[in-house]
N, C-alpha and C positions, 0 to 999 in steps of 0.2 A: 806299714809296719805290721806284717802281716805275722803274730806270733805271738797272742794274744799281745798285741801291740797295746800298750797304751793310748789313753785315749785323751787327747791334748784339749784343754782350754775348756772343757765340760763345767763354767760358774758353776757351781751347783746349782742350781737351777735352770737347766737347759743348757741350765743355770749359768748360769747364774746360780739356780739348783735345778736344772733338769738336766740338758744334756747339752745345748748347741755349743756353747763356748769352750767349753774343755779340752784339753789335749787327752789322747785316749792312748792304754798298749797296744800297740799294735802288735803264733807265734812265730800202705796198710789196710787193707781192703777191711770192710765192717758191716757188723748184722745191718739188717733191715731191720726197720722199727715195722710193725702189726700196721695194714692199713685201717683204714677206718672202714665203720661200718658202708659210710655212701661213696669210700672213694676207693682207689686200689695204690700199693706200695707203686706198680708198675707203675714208671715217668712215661708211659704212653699212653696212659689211661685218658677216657674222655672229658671234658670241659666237667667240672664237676667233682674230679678226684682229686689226685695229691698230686703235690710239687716238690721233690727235694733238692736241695742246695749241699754241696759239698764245702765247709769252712776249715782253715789249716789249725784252728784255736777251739778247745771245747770250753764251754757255757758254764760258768761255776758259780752264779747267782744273778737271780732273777732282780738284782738293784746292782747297778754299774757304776753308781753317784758313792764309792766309800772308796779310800784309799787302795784296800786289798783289792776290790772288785770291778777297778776299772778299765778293765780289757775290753778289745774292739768287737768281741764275742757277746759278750755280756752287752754290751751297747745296744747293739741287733735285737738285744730280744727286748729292751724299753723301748726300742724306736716300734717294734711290733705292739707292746702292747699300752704305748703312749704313757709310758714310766718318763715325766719331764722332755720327751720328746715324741716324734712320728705322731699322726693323725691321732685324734683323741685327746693330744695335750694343746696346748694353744699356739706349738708351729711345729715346724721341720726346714733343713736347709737341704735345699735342693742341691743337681751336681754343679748347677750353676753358683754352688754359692750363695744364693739370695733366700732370704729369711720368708718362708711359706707360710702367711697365719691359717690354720685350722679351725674353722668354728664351729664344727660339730658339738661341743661341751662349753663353746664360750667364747666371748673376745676380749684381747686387752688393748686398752686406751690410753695415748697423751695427752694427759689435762692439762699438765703445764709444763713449762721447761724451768720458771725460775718463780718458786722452789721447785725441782723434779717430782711432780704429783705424774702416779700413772695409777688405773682402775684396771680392774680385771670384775669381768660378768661373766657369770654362770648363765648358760640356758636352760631355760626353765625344766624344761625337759631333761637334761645332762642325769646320765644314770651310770652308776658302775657297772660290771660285766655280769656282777651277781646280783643284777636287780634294785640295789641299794639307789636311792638320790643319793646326786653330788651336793653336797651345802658348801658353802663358803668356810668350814670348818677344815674341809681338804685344804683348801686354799690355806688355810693357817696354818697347816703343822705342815706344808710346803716353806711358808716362809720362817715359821720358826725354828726347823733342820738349817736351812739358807743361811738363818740371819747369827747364830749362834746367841740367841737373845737371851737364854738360860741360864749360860755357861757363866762361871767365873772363874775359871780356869788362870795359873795364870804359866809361863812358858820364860825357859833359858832362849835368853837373847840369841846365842849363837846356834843350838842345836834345834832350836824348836820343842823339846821333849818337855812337858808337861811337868809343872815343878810345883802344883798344889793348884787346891780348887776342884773343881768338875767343868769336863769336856762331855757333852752329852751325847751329843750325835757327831758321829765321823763323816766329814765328807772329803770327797777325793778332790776338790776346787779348792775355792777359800770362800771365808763370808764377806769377804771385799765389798763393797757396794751395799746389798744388804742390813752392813752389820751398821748403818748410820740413817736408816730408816726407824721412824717410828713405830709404837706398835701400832699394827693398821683398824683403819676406819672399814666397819663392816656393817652393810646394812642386809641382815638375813633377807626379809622381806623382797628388798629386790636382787639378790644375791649375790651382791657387789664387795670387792674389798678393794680397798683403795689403800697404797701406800705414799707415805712423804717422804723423800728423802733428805739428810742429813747437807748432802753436799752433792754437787754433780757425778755421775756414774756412766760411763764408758757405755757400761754391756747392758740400761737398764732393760731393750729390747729382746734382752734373751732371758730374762727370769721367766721361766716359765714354771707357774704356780701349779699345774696337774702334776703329781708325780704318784705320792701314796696313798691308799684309803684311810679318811680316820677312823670309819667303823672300825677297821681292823686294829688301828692302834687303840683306839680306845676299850673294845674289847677284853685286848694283851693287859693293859695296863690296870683293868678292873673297874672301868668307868660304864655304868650302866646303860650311857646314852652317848651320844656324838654331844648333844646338847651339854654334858654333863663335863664334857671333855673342853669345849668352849670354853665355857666358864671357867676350869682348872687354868687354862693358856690366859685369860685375862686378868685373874685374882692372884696369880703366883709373881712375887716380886724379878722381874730382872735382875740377870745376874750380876754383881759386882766385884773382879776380879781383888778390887785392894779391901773383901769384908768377904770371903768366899764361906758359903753358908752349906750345911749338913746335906749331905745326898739325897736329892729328892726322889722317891722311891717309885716313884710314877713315872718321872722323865729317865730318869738309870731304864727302866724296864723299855719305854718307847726307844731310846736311845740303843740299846742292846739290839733290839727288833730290827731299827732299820740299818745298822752297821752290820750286825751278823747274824741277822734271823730268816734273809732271802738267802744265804747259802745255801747252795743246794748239792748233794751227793749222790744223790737220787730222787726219785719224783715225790714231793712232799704228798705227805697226808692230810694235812692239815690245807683244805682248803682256801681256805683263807687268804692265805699267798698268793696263790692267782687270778685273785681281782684283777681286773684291767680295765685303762680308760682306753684302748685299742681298737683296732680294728680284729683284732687275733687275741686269744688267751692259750697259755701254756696247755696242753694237752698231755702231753707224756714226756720223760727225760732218764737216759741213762748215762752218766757221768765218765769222763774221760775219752782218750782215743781211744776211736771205735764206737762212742756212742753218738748219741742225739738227744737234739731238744727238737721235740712237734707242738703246732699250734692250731686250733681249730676256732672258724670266724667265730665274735663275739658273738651270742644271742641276742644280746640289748643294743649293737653300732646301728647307729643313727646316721651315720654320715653318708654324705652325696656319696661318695668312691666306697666301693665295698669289692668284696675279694670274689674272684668268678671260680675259683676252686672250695674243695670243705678240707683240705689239712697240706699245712706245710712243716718240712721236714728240715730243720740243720744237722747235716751230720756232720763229727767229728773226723776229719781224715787229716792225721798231721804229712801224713807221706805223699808229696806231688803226684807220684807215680802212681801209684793207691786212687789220689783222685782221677787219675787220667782214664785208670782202666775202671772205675765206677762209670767214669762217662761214656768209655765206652760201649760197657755193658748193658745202656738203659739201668743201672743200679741209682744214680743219681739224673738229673737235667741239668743243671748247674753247677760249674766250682769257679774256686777262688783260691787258686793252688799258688804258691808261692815261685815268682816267673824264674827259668831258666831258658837255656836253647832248647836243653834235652826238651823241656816242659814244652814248648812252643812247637818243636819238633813232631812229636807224637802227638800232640793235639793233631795239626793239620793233616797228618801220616792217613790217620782214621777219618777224617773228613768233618772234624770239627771245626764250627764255626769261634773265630778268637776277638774280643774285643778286648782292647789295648788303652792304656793312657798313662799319664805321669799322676800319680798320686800325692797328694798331700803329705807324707810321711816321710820319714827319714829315720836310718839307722842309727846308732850313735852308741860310744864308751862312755862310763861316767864312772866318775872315780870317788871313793866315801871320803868326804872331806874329817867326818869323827873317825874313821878307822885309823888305826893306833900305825901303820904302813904309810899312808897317803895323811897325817896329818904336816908332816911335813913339805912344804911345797917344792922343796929341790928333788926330793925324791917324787912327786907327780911329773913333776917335768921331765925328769928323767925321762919317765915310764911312758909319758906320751911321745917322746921324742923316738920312741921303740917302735910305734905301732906302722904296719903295712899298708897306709889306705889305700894307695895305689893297686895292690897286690890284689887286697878282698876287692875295689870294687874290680877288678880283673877279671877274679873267681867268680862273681857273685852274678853282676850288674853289668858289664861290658859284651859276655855273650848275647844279653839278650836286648842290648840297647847300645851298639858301638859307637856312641856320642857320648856318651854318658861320662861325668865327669866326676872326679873326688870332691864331696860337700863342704863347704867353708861356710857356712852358718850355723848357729842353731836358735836361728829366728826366722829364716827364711829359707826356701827351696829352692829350688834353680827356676824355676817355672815362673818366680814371684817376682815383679817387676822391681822389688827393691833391692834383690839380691845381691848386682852388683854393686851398690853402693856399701851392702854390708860389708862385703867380701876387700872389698878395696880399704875398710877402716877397721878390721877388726884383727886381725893376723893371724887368721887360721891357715891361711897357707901357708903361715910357716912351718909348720908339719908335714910339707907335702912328699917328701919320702924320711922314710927313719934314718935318724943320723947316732949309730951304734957308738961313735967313738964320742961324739959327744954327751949322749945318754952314760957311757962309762966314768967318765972327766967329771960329770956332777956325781956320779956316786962312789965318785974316790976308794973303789975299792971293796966298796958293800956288796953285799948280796941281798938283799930283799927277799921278803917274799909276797904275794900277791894272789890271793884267792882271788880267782875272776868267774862270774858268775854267768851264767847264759841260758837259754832254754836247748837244752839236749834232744828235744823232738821236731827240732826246724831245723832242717840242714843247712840252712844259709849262715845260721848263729855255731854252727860246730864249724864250720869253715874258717869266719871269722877269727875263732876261739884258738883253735889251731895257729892258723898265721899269726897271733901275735904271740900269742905262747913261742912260737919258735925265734921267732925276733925280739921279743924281749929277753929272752934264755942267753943269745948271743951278749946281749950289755951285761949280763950279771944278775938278773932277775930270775926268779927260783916263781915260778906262776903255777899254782896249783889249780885243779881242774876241779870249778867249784859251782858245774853246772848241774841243773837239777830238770824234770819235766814240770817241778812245783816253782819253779823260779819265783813267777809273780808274785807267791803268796809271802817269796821269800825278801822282798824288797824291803830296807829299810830297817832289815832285822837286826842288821851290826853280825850278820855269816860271811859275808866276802867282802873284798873289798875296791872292787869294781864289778862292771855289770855291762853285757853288750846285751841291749833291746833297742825298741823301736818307740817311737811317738807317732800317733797321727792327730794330723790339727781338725777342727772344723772348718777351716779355712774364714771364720769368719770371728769377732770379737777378742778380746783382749784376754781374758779370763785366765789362759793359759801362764801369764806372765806371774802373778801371784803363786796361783799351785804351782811351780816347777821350781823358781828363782828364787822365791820369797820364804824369808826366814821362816820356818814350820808351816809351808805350804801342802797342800794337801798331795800333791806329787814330788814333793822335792827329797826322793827317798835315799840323796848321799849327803845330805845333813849342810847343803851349803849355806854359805849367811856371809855376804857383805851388806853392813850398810848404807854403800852409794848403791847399790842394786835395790835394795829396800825402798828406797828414796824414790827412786825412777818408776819401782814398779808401783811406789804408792800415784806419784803423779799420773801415770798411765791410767789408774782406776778413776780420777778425774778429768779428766782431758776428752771433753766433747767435742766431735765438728772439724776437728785440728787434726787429718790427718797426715801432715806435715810431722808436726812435731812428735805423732804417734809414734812415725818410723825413727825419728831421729831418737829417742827412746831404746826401741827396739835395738838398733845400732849400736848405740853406747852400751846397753846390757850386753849384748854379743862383744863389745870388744874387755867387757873388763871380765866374763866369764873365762874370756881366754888368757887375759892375765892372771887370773887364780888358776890356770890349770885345773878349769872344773873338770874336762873332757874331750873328747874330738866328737864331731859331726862325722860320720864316715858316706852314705851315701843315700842319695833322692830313692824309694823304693820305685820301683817301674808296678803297672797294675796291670793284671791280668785276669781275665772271665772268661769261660768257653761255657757252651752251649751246644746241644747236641741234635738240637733240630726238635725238643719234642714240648718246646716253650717260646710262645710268643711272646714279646712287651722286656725282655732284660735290658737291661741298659747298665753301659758302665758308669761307675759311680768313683770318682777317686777323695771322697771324703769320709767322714767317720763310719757311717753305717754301711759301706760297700753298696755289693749289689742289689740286699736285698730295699732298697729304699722305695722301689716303686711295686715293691713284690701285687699290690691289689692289682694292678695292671696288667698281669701275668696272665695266661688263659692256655692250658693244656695244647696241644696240638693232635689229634685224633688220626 
């Protein structure tokens, strides 16, 4: 989901709250960033310089884990600088899928299964990027963002929207799991915190506790010490939705901080922000297409793997072509340009090297279940009964992959071994070409209309947008062109009232099923809410060991989404990376963080 695609199943914490489990968004030639003093902009500089990366999505904050900000761009740069995930935090999920512990800052541990007791240790030595020790107090206001332990917020059953109380910190996951843990057992001294949990927990192996510094919150929030910040998190009562108590002035401010204080529109002055438990700290950033975010190695990384260059470079290029000729100008080493023929064409024309694979992501329509058009579900039906999958993946996905099939999940990808079984129980092929007279016959004669939202700087999504624009147009549908280059930011806002992006999954833990599905989920941004999905997805958050009954889960959500006419699945995105010869160690990556996952690996070529 390559457009600042969403970023699927990210728990808040790796989350659980950092990064692994989440679903993520998946969306022009452009200056060069200044190189550095010891290295050179030129990608053929030697062992020692810079490396840049060409990305189709630009970087709009340095925290990925909040509802607005969790695009697959933003992801890249926590997994670099070990923000709840990548080296530095306490794992990463490799392309294999399998959960990587990193212990350069620490390990975490199963004490028990029943009650689910698990520890997390600091090493001794674990420092931030600005010299700071790590204490166990990071560790706390990781789990107390996670666990929503402050909050007493309390929320409308059906829309999720916030209906008295206080939400303190936004996270783009849910506190699923978390929110039935105790507050934790911390012993400074040996720099342990340990949590109990409440009831069994799906993803408790992906809470990954490194995410933000508390110096810095504590700081923000006027507390003189980390120490001082401690005690505020132990002495302040829990919050209680059914007695919801005066806004706490301390937690509003940390809460402000970590929802919309990493925004970034340009390279922040305030240092402070780019702490990092990483391998990499932010360097320099100019905002939008055409710009870049750079990162130069930590000064404090401790860890075994360290980067053999001094600066890496993402640039923004939303235009394939744009990247192609960066690549081939030595302007970039790397992209990750959104695949077509043409794209694949021209790579090889110039003599580029292409690595390929089936990615984790998928396209997909979603329709506002609150929007005052689609609250009616004959009229959703209608309108999906409009849409062209066949057509777009034609357009889109067939030139550069002639096997490639129209998607009938949206719990699973073609590649996934459960697929067919989804596909066979759920009825999304019944969508499998638009039925115009019948989309007519349910709308008796209306005319609708339909603001459809999409990102205007990804040509796969104006295609999309196009093709159904003109087939819904034919049933009666009046579709206004309601896409923006700010899409993302625009999710959820109650401005259109569908939306074509993308999801990409971790490929690993449950996480995702709460944020998307589930009533005031932290991604569920067209306002859905059934109860039997509630129910499923609460089971799913207990359900260890079983997975058997995982999928059959999974399954049953997929088939009753498609009975509410949430949306259509349109298609598996195909993954694409070239290479121009002037970087060793890239490897394809079809999970959340793309290519750059092994970027320390990376080594100039001379």
């Amino acid at each position: 989901m390559t457009d600042k695609n969403r970023r699927r199943g990210r728990a808040l914490v790796g989350l659980a709250i950092g990064t692994a489990a989440m679903v993520a968004l998946a969306g022009c030639t452009t200056s060069t960033p200044a190189p550095s003093a010891s290295g050179s902009a030129d990608p053929g500089a030697a062992a020692g310089g810079t490396i840049s990366v060409a990305q189709t999505n630009a970087a709009t904050a340095l925290n990925s884990d909040t509802p607005d900000n969790n695009l697959n761009t933003n992801g890249m740069v926590d997994n670099l600088t070990g923000n709840g995930d990548g080296p530095g935090s306490f794992f990463y999920v490799d392309p294999e899928f399998n959960i990587v512990p990193d212990e350069t800052n620490g390990t975490v541990e199963l004490v028990s299964e029943s009650p689910l007791v698990v520890k997390y240790t600091l090493d001794p030595e674990a420092v931030w990027s600005d010299g700071t020790p790590m204490t166990t107090t990071d560790l706390l206001l990781s789990w107390v963002v996670g666990s929503g332990h402050f909050d007493d917020a309390s929320f409308d059953e059906e829309t999720g929207e916030v209906t008295g109380g206080n939400q303190y910190f936004q996270i783009a996951g849910s506190t699923a799991g978390l929110d039935t843990t105790e507050f934790p057992e911390i012993d400074e001294e040996a720099g342990t915190l340990t949590l109990t949990y409440g009831e069994p927990f799906v993803d408790w192996n992906l809470v990954n506790l490194i995410t933000k510094p508390a110096h810095v919150f504590a700081e923000k929030a006027g507390f003189g010490s980390v120490e001082e910040l401690a005690t505020f998190f132990e002495e302040t009562p829990a919050g209680d939705p059914a007695a919801p108590a005066a806004p706490n002035e301390q937690l509003a401010t940390m809460g402000e901080l970590w929802t919309t204080g990493y925004n970034i529109t340009a390279m922040p002055e305030d240092e402070s922000l780019l702490v990092s438990a990483g391998m990499w700290v932010v360097k320099d950033f100019q905002a939008d297409d055409g710009g870049f975010i750079s990162f130069e190695p930590n000064p404090e990384w401790r860890g075994e793997e360290a980067p053999a260059f001094d600066e890496l470079i993402i640039r923004f290029i939303g235009d394939p072509n744009a990247q192609i000729t960066a690549l081939q100008n030595g302007e970039v080493d790397v992209i990750e340009p959104q695949p077509s023929a043409d794209t694949v064409a021209a790579i090889e024309a110039f003599g580029g090297t292409l690595l390929q694979g089936a990615q984790l992501s998928y396209d997909h329509l979603d329709l506002t279940f609150n929007s005052e058009v689609f609250a009616d579900p004959i009229v959703r039906e209608a309108f999906l009964k409009t849409v062209p999958r066949q057509a777009i993946l034609d357009a889109i996905v067939t030139p550069v992959d002639p096997e490639a099939e129209v998607l009938n999940s949206v719990q699973f990808v073609a590649n996934q071994p459960q697929y067919a079984d989804a596909v066979a129980a759920n009825g999304y092929a019944d969508f499998a070409e638009p039925d115009i007279e019948g989309a007519r016959e349910l709308l008796a004669g209306a005319t609708p209309t339909v603001r459809l939202m999409y990102n205007t700087n990804n040509p796969n999504r104006v295609d999309a947008f196009q093709l159904i624009q003109a087939s819904a147009t034919e049933a009666g549908f009046v579709v206004e062109d309601a896409g923006s280059p700010d899409w993302s930011s625009l999710l959820g806002s109650g401005t259109y009232d569908a939306v074509i992006f993308g999801w990409i999954s971790p490929g690993v833990g449950y996480a995702g099923l709460p944020q998307i599905v589930g009533t005031g989920g932290g991604g569920n941004y067209n306002g859905y809410s059934n109860p039997e999905v509630d129910a499923l997805v609460a089971e799913s958050q207990t359900t260890i060991g079983d997975e058997e009954r995982l999928t059959e889960i999974q399954i049953e959500i997929d088939r009753l989404t498609r009975e509410d006419f949430y949306g259509l699945p349109l298609f598996q995105v195909p993954g694409l990376v070239a290479v121009n010869g002037t970087v060793d160690g890239v490897e394809f990556n079809g999970g959340q963080t793309g290519v750059i996952w092994n970027a320390w690996e990376w080594t100039p070529v001379s």
